[in-house]
C-alpha positions as CSV (number, residue, x, y, z in Angstrom):
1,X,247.3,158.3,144.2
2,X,249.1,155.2,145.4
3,X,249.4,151.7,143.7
4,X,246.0,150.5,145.4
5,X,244.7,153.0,142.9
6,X,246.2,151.8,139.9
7,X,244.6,148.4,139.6
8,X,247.6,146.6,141.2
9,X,247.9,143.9,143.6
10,X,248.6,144.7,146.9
11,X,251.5,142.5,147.8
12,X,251.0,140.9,151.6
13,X,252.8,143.1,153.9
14,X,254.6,140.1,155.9
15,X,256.7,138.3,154.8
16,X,258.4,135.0,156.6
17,X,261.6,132.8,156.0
18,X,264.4,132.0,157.4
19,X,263.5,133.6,160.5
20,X,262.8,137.2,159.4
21,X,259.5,139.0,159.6
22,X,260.5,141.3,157.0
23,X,257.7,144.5,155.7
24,X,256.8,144.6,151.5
25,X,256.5,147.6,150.6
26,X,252.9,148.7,150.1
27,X,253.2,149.7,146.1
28,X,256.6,149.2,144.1
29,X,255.7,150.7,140.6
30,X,256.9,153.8,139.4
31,X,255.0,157.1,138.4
32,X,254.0,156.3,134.9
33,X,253.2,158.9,132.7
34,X,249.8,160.6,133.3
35,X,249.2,159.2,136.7
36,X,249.8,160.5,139.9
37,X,251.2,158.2,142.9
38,X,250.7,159.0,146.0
39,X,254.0,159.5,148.4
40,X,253.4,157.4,150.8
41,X,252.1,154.8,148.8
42,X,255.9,153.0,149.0
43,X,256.1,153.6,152.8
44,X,252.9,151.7,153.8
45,X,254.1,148.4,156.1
46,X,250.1,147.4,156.6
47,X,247.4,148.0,154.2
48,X,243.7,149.0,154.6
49,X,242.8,145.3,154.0
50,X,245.7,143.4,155.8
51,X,245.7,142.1,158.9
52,X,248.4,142.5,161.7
53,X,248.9,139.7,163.6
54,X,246.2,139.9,167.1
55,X,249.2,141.0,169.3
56,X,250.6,143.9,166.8
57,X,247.2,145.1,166.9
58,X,246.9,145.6,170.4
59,X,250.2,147.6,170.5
60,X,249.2,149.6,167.5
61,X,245.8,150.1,168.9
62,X,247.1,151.1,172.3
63,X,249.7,153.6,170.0
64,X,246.3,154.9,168.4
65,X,244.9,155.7,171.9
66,X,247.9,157.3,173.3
67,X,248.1,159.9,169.8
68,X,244.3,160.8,170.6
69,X,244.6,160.7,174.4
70,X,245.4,164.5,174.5
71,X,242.4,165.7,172.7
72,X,240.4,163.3,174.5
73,X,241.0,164.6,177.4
74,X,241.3,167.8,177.0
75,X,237.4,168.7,175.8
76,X,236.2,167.7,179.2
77,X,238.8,169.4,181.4
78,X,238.3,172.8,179.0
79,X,234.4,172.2,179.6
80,X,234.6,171.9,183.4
81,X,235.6,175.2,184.4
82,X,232.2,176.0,182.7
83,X,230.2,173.2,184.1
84,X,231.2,174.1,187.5
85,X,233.3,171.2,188.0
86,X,236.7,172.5,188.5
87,X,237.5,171.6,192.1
88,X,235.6,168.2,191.4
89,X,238.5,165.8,189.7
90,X,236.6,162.7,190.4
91,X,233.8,163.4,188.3
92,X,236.0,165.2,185.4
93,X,237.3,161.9,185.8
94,X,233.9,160.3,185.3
95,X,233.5,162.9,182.4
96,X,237.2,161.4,180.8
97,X,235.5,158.0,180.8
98,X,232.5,158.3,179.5
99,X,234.3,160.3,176.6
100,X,236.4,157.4,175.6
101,X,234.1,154.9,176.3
102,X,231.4,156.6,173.7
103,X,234.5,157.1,171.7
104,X,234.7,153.6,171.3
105,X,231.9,152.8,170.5
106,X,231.8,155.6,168.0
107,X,234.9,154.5,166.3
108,X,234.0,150.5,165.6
109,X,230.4,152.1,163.9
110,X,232.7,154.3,161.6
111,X,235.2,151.4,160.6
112,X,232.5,148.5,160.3
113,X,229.1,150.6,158.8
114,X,230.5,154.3,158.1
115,X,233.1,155.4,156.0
116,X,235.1,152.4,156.7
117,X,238.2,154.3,156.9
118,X,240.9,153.6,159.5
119,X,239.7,157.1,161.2
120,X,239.2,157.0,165.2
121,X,236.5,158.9,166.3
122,X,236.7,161.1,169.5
123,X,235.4,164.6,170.5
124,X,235.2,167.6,168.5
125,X,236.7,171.2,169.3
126,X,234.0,172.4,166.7
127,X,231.4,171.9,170.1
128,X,233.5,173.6,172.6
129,X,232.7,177.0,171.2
130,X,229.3,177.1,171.0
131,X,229.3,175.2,174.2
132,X,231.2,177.9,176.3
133,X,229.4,180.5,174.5
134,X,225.7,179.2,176.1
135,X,227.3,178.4,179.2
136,X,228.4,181.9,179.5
137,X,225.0,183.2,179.4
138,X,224.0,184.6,182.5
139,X,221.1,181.7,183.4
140,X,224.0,179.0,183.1
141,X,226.8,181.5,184.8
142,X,228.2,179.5,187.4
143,X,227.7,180.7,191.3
144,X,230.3,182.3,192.9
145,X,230.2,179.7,195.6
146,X,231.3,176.9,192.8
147,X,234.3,179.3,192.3
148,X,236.1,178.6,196.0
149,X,237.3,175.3,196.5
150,X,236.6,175.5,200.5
151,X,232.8,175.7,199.8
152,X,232.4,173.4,198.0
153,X,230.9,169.9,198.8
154,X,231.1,167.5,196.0
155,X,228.8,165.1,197.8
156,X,226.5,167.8,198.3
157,X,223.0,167.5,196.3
158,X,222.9,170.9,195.7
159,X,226.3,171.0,194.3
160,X,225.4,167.9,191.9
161,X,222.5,169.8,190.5
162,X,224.5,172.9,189.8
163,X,226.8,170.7,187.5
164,X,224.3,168.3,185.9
165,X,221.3,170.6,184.9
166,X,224.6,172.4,182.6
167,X,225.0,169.1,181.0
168,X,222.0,168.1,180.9
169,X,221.7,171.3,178.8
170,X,224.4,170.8,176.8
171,X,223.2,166.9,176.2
172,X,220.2,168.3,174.6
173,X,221.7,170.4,171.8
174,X,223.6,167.9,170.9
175,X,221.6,165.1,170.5
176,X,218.7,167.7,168.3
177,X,222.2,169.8,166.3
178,X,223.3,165.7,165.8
179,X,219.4,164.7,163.6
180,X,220.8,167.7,161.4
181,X,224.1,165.6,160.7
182,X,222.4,162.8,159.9
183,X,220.1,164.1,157.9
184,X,222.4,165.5,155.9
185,X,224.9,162.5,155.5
186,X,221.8,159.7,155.1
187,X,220.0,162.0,152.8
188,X,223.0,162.5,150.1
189,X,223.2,166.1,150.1
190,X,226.7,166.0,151.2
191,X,227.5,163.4,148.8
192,X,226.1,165.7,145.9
193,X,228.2,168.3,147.3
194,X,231.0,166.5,146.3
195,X,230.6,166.7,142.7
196,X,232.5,170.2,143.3
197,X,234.7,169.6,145.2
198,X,238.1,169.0,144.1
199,X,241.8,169.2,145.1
200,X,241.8,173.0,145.6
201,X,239.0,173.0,148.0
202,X,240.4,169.6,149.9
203,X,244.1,171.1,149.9
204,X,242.8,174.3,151.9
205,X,240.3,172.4,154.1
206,X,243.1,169.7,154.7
207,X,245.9,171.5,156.0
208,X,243.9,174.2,157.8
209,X,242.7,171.0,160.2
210,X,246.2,171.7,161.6
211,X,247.7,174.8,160.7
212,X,245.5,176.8,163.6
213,X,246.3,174.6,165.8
214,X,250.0,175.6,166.4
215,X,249.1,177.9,169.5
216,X,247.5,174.8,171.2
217,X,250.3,172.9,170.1
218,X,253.0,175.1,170.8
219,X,252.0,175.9,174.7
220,X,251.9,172.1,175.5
221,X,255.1,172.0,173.9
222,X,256.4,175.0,175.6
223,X,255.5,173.7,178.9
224,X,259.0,172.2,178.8
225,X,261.0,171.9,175.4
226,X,263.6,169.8,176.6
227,X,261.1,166.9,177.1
228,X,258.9,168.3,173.9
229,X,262.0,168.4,171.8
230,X,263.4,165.0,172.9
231,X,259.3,163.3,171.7
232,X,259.9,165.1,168.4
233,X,263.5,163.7,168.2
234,X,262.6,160.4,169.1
235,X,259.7,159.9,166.4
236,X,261.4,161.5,163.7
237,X,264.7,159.0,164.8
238,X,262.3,156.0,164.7
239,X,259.9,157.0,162.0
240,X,262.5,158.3,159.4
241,X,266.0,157.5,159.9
242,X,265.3,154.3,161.6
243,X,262.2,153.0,160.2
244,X,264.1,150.3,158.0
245,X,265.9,148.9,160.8
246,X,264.8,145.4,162.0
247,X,265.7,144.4,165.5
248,X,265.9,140.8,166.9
249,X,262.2,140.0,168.9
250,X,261.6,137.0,169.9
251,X,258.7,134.6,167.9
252,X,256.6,132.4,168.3
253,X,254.9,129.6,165.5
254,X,253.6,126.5,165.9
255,X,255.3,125.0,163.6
256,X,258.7,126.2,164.6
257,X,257.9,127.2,168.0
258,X,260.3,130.1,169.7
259,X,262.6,131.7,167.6
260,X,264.2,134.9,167.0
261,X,263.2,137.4,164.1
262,X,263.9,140.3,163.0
263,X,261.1,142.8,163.2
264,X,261.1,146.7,161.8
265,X,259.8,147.5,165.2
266,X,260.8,151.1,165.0
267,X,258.7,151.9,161.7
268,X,255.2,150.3,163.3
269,X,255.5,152.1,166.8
270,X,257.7,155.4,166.7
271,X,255.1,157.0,168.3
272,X,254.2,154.8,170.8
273,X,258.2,154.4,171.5
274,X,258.8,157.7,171.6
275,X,255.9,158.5,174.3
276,X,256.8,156.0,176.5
277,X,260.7,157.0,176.6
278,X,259.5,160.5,177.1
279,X,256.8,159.4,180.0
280,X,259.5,157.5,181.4
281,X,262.4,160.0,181.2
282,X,259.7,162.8,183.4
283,X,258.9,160.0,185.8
284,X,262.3,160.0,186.8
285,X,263.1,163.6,186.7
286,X,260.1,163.6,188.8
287,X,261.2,161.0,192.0
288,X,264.4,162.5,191.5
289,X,263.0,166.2,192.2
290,X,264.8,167.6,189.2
291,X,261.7,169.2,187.5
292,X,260.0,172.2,189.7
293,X,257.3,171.5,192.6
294,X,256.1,174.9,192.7
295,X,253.2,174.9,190.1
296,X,253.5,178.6,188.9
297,X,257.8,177.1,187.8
298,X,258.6,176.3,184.4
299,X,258.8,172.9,183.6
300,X,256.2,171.8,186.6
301,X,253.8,170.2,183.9
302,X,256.5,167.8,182.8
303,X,256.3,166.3,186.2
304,X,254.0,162.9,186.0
305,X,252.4,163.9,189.4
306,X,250.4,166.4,188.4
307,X,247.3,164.7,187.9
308,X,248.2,161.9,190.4
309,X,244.9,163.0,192.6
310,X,242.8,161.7,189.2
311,X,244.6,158.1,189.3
312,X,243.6,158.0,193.2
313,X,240.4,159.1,193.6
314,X,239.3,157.5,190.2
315,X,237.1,153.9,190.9
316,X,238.6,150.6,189.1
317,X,235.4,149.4,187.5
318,X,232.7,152.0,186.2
319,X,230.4,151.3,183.7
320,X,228.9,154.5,182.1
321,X,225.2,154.2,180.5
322,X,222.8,156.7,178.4
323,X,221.2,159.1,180.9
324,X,223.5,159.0,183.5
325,X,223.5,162.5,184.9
326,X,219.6,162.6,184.3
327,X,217.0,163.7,181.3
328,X,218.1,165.9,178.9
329,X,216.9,169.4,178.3
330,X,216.8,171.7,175.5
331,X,217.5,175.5,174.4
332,X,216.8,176.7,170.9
333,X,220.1,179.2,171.1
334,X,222.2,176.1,171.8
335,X,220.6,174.3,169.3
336,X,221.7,176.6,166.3
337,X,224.9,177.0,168.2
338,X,225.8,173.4,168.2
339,X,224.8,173.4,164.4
340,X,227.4,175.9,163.4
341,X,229.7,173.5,164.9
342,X,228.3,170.5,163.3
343,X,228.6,172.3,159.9
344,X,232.5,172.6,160.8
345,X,233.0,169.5,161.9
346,X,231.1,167.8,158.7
347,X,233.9,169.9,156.4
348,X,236.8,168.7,158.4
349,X,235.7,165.6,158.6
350,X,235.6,165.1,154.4
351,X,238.8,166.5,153.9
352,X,240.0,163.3,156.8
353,X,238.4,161.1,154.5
354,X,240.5,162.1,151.4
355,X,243.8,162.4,153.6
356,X,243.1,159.1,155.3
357,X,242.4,157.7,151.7
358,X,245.6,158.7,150.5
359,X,247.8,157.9,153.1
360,X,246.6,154.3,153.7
361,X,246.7,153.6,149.8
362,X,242.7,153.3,149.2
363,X,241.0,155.1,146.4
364,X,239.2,158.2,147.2
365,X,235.9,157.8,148.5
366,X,232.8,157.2,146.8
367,X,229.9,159.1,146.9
368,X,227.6,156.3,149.2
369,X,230.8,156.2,151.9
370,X,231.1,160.1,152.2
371,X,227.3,159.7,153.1
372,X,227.1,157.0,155.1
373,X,230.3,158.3,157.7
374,X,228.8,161.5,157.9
375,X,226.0,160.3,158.7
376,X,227.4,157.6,161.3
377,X,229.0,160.4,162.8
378,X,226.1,162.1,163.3
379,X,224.8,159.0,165.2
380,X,227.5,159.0,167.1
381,X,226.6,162.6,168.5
382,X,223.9,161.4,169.4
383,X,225.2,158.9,171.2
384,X,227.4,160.8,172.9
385,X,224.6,163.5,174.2
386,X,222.8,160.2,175.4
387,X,225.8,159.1,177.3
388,X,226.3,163.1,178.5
389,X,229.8,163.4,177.6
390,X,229.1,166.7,177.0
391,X,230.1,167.3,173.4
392,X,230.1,165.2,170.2
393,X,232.2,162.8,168.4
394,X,234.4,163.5,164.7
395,X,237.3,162.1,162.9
396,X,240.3,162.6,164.9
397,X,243.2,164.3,162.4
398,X,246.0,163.5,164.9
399,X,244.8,159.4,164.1
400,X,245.4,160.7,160.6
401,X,248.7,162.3,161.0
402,X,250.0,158.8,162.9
403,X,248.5,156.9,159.8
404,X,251.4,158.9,157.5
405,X,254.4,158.5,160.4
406,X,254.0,154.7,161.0
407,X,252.6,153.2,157.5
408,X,250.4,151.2,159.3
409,X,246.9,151.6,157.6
410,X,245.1,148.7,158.5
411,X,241.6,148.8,159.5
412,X,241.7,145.9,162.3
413,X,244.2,148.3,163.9
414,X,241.4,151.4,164.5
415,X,239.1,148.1,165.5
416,X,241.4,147.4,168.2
417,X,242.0,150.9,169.1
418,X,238.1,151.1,169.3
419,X,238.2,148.0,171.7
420,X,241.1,149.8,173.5
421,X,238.9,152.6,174.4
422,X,235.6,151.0,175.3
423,X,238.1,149.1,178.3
424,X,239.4,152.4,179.1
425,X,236.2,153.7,179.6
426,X,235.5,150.7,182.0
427,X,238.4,150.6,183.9
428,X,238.7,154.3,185.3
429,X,242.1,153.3,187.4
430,X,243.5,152.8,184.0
431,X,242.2,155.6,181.7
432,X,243.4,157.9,184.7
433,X,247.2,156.6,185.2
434,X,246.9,157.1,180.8
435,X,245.5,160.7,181.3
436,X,248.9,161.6,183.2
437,X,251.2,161.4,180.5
438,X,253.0,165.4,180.5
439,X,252.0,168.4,178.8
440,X,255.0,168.5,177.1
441,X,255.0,164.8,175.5
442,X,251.8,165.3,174.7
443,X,252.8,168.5,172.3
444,X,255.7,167.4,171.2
445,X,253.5,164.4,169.9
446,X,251.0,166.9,167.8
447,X,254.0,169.4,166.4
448,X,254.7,166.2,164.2
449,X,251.4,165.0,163.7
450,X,249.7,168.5,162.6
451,X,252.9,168.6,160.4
452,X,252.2,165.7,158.8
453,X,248.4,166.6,158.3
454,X,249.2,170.4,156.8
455,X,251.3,168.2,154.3
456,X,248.9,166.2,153.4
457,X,246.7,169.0,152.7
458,X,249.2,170.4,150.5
459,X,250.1,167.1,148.7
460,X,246.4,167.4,147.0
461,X,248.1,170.7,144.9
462,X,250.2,167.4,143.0
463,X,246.6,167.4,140.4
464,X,246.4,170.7,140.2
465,X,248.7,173.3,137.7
466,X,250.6,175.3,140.2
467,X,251.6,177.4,137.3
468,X,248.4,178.9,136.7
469,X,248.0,182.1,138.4
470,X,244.1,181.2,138.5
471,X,245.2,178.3,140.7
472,X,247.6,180.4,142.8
473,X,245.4,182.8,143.7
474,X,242.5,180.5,144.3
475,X,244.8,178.1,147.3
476,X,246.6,181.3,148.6
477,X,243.7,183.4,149.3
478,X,241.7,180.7,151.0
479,X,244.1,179.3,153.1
480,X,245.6,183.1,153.8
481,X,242.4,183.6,154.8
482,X,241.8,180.6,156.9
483,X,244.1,181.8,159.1
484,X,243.6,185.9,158.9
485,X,239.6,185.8,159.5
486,X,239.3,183.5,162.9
487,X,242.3,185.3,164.4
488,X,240.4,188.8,163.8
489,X,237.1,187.3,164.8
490,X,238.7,186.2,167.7
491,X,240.2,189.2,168.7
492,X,237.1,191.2,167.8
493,X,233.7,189.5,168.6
494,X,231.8,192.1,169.6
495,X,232.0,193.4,166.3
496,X,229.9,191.0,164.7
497,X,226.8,191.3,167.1
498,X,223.8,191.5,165.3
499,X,221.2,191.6,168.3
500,X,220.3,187.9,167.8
501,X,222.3,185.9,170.5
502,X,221.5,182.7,168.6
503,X,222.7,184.2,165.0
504,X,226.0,185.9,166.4
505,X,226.6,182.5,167.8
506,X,226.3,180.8,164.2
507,X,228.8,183.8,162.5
508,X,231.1,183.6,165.2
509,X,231.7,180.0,165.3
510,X,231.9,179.3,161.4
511,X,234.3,182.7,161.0
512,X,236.4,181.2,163.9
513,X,237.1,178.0,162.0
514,X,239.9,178.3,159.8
515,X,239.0,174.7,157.9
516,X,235.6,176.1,157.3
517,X,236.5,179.7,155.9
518,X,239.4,178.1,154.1
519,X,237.6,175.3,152.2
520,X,234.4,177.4,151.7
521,X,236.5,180.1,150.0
522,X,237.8,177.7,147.9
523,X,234.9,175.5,147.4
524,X,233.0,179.1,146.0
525,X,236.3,180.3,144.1
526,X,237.1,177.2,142.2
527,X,233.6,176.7,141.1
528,X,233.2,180.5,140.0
529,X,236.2,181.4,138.1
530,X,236.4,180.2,134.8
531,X,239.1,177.4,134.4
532,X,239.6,174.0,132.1
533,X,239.4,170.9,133.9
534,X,243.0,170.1,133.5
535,X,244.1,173.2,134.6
536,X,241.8,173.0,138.2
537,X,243.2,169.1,138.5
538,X,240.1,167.5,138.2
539,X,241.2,165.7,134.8
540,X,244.1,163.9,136.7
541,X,241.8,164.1,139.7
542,X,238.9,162.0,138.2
543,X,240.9,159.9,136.8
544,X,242.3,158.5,140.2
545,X,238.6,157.4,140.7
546,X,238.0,156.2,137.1
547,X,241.2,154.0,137.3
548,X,240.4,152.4,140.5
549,X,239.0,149.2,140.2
550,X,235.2,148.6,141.3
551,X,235.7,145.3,143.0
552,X,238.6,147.0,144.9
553,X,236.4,150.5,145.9
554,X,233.8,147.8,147.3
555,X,236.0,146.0,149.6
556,X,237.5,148.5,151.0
557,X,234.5,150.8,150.9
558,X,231.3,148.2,150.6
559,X,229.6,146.7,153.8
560,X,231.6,143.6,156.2
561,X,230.7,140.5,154.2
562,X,229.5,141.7,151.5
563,X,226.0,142.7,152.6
564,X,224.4,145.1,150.2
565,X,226.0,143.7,147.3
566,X,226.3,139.9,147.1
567,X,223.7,139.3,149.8
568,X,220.5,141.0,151.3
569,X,220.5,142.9,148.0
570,X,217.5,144.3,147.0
571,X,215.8,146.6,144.0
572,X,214.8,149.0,146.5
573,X,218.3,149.4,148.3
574,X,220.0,150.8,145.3
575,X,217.7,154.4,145.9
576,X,219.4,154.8,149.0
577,X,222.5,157.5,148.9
578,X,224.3,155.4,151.0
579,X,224.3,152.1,149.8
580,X,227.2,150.8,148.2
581,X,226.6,150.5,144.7
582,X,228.5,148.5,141.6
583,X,228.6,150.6,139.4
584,X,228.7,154.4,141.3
585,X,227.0,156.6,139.2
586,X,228.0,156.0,135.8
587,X,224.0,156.6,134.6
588,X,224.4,160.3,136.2
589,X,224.8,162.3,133.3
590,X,227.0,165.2,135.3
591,X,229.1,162.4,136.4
592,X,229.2,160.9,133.4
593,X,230.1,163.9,132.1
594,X,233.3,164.4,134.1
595,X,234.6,160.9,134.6
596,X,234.5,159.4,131.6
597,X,237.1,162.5,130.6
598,X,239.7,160.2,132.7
599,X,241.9,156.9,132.1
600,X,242.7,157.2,128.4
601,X,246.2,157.2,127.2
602,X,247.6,160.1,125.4
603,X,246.4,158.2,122.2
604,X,242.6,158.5,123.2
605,X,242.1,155.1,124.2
606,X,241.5,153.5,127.1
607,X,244.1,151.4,128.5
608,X,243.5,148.1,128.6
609,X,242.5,146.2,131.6
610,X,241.5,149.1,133.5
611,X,237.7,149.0,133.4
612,X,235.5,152.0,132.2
613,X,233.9,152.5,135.6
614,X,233.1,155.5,137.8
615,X,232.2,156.4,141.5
C-alpha cells in the first residue's frame, strides 16, 4: 500500500533549520516491481505514529469536529420531528450535546483500546431507520397537540413525558441491539469473516459508504450553490493546488525564541480554511441583508441566523450523565430493528478500517484490531443508549475522507478531536454557535469528502485484474446493485411486507443500505465463482500484510505502552480474539495457507530482510 507497508522507515514529518518548518514526505520510494503503493502514501504531512506539535493538534482537531459537525447534528434534529420535539430547540439542543459529548468519549475508546485507527466516532444513519420505523407505530405516534407550536408548553410535565418515554424507548434497543455488536466483535466471528474478504468485497462496501449519499449531499449543497461552490473551490485551491505552498507564521522555541517560518499551512487545514471563509463570507451576506429573510426563498439557509434561537436559549455549562431523561425501556420489534442496523453499520465500519489504513500509510488491519474496534464500538452504543442520545455511535467516513484531503494521519490528532468534543458537549453556548455554520457550507464540505471516500473504495480494484471479465462482473454488479436495490425498496416498501412488523423491519433496513447489498453481493460472488488467487487480488493483497513488519503492525495496532505484549502478558491472554498477538496467525493452517503465497520475488525466494510473518 504505502511505504509504511514496505518495511521502510518513516522519515519524521517536521523538519527544522534555518527557520523553516518544512513537511517530509510520508514515503519517497518508488513502485517496485510486484508491490503495490498506495497513492497517498507520498502526500501524507503527519503519520499514524507522529506527533503534531500540542497547538497544531488543537486546530486539526477542531478541523476534525467541524467535517463531522453536519452529521452530528443532523441524527438528532431528523429524530425530533419523531420524538415530539420539534417546537422544543432547547432540548434538541440538549439532544446536540449529549451526542457529541458521548461522541467523545466514544472516539478516545476507539483510538486508545479499539481499532486504534485515526477514525472519529459519532452517530450512525444505520439507526435512524429502524428508529423512525418504531416511532411510527401507532403506540409511539405523536399527539396531534405536539404537532401545533401554540399548545405546546415545553415546561409542561405532561409534555416532558410525551418526549422522554420515546427515548427512553429508543435508549433501550439500543443498549440490548449494542450486546449483539459486542458479542460479535469480542468473540472473533467478524475477525474470521475476514479471511474472505478481499479487495472486491472492500472496493464495493467502500465506495457505496458515499455513493448514496449524493441526494443528502446535493440538497445541502443546493440550498445555495454559490456558497456550496465557493467551500468546494476553496478546498480543492488549498488541498491541491496550494498544498505545497508555505506561508510565513510566526514561531516560537526556546532556544531561539520568536521567529518567523514558513509553514504549509494550506495542506494541514484546507478544510478548516475553507469553512471558516465560507462561514464568514454568509455572516456578512447575512448583516448585510443580501441573502433572503423569507424562509420558503432560495438561499435563506445560507443565512447564519437561522439557528440563532439554539445559540440563545442554549445554557453555558451542562454536564450530561447516563440516565438523564429517566430508565430505559424495551420493545422486542425495536430490538431486531436496531440490529439490522447494527449489522450495517458493522460492514461499513470494516471497509473505514481498510480506507483509513490506506490513507494514513498503516498496514491493513489485523485480525485482533478488526475485533477489538468492532467490539469498542459496540460499547460505545451502549454508552450512548445510557447517555440517551438516542441512536448509536460508528466510524465517521467524512473523518476518513478529511484524512485523504489534508495528509494529516496522526492519531493524537483524533485524540484531540475526541477532547474537542467532550468540551463541546460541556459547554452548550459553544457547540450551539458551531451548530450554525450554513446548509450550504456544510454540503459543499461532504461533495468533496464522499468524493474522496468513493475513490478510495475504488483504489482497492489496484490488486485486483481489471481485465478479467470474472472480476468485472463481480465489482459492477454489486455496486450497480448497491445503488438499484435501496432506491426500489425505498420507493416500494410495502411490497416487502411479510405480516411480521419486526421482520419487514430487518429486510427493509438491510435492502435500503447500499454498503450492505453492495459488499454482501460481493462478499457471496467473489467467494463462489471460481477464480485463482492472483486473478481475485488476494496474491498482491496478502502480500501487503505478509510484507509489513510485525514490530510495525504492533505499534500502530498493539495496546498504549505496550500492554499485552511486553507487559501484563500472560498464557491465557493469547486465546482471546482480540488481543494483539506477535506473531498473528501464522499456526492457522487456512492462513497459513494463503499468506505464505506472498513476499517472494519472481525468483521464488523471499526477499531478504522482510520477515516471513503473517496477520
Amino acid at each position: 500500500m504505502n511505504s509504511a507497508l514496505t518495511s521502510c522507515e518513516h522519515p519524521d514529518p517536521l523538519q527544522r533549520g534555518e527557520g523553516v518548518l518544512i513537511f517530509h514526505d510520508a514515503g519517497q520510494g518508488r513502485k517496485k516491481e510486484g508491490q503495490c503503493e498506495s497513492p497517498s502514501s507520498s502526500d501524507l504531512a503527519y503519520g499514524i505514529l507522529d506527533i503534531p506539535p500540542w497547538y497544531l493538534c488543537i486546530f486539526l482537531g477542531i478541523q476534525h469536529f467541524l467535517t463531522a459537525l453536519g452529521g452530528l447534528v443532523a441524527v438528532p434534529l431528523i429524530l425530533a420531528k419523531d420524538l415530539c420535539l420539534q417546537h422544543d430547540p432547547l432540548t434538541q439542543s440538549y439532544l446536540i450535546s449529549t451526542i457529541f459529548f458521548v461522541s467523545g468519549i466514544c472516539t478516545l475508546l476507539q483510538v486508545f483500546l479499539g481499532v486504534r485507527l485515526p477514525i472519529l466516532q459519532g452517530g450512525t444513519f444505520a439507526f435512524l431507520a429502524p428508529s423512525l420505523a418504531m416511532l411510527s407505530l401507532p403506540a409511539w405516534k405523536c399527539p396531534e397537540w405536539t404537532l401545533n407550536a401554540s399548545q405546546v408548553n415545553t415546561s409542561s410535565p405532561e409534555f416532558t413525558e410525551e418526549w422522554q418515554k420515546r427515548i427512553r424507548e429508543l435508549q433501550g434497543v439500543v443498549m440490548a441491539a449494542s450486546c449483539f455488536q459486542m458479542l460479535v466483535g469480542f468473540s472473533g466471528l467478524i475477525g474470521y469473516l475476514m479471511r474472505f474478504i478481499g479487495p472486491l468485497t472492500i472496493a464495493p462496501t467502500i465506495s457505496l459508504v458515499a455513493l448514496p449519499l449524493f441526494n443528502p449531499a446535493g440538497n445541502d449543497a443546493g440550498a445555495h450553490w454559490g456558497i456550496a461552490a465557493l467551500t468546494i473551490f476553496l478546498i480543492t485551491l488549498f488541498s491541491q493546488y496550494l498544498r505545497n505552498t508555505a506561508v510565513p507564521v510566526p514561531m516560537y522555541g526556546r532556544q531561539k525564541g520568536c521567529r518567523i517560518s514558513k509553514f504549509r499551512l494550506f495542506q494541514v487545514f484546507p478544510v478548516l480554511l475553507a469553512i471558516c471563509i465560507s462561514w464568514f463570507l454568509c455572516f456578512v451576506l447575512t448583516v448585510t441583508d443580501t441573502l433572503p429573510s423569507a424562509p420558503t426563498a432560495y438561499g435563506y439557509l445560507a443565512r447564519t441566523d437561522t439557528k440563532s434561537h439554539v445559540l440563545s436559549q442554549a445554557p453555558w455549562f451542562r454536564f450530561p450523565y447516563p440516565g438523564q431523561w429517566g430508565l430505559p425501556t424495551i420493545s422486542l420489534a425495536g430490538v431486531f430493528g436496531i440490529i439490522a442496523g447494527v449489522i450495517s453499520s458493522m460492514v461499513e465500519s470494516v471497509g473505514d478500517y481498510y480506507a483509513c489504513a490506506r490513507l494514513v500509510g498503516a498496514p491493513p488491519p489485523p485480525k485482533h484490531a478488526i475485533n477489538r474496534g468492532i467490539g469498542i464500538e459496540g460499547l460505545g452504543c451502549l454508552l450512548a443508549g445510557a447517555w440517551g442520545t438516542g441512536n448509536g455511535t460508528t466510524s465517521y467516513s467524512e473523518n476518513v475522507g478529511a484524512l485523504g484531503i489534508t495528509g494529516v494521519g496522526s492519531r493524537m490528532v483524533i485524540v484531540a478531536a475526541g477532547c474537542v468534543l467532550l468540551l463541546m458537549g460541556m459547554f452548550g453556548k459553544v457547540g450551539a454557535a458551531f451548530a450554525t455554520i450554513p446548509t450550504p457550507v456544510i454540503g459543499g464540505m461532504f461533495l468533496v469528502m464522499f468524493g474522496i471516500i468513493s475513490a478510495v473504495g475504488i483504489s482497492n480494484l489496484q490488486y485486483v485484474d481489471m481485465n478479467s471479465s470474472r472480476n468485472l462482473f463481480v465489482f459492477g454488479f454489486s455496486i450497480f446493485c448497491g445503488l438499484a436495490i435501496p432506491n426500489w425498496v425505498n420507493k416500494n416498501p410495502e411490497k416487502l411486507q411479510t405480516g411480521i412488523l419486526q421482520l419487514d423491519q430487518v429486510i427493509q433496513v438491510l435492502l435500503t443500505t447500499g454498503m450492505f447489498v453492495g459488499g454482501f453481493l460481493g462478499f457471496l460472488l467473489d467467494n463462489t465463482i471460481p477464480g485463482s488467487l492472483e486473478e481475485r487480488g488476494l496474491l498482491a493483497w496478502n502480500q501487503i500484510q505478509e510484507s509489513s513488519e510485525t514490530t510495525k503492525v504492533l505499534e500502530i495496532y498493539g495496546f498504549p505502552c505496550g500492554i499485552g505484549t511486553q507487559s501484563y502478558a500472560s498464557s491465557w491472554t493469547r486465546c482471546l480474539p482480540f488481543w494483539p498477538r506477535l506473531e498473528g496467525g501464522r499456526k492457522e493452517g487456512v492462513e497459513m495457507s494463503r499468506l505464505t503465497l506472498c513476499s517472494q520475488d519472481p525468483s521464488g525466494e523471499r526477499p531478504k530482510g522482510v520477515p516471513e510473518t503473517g496477520m
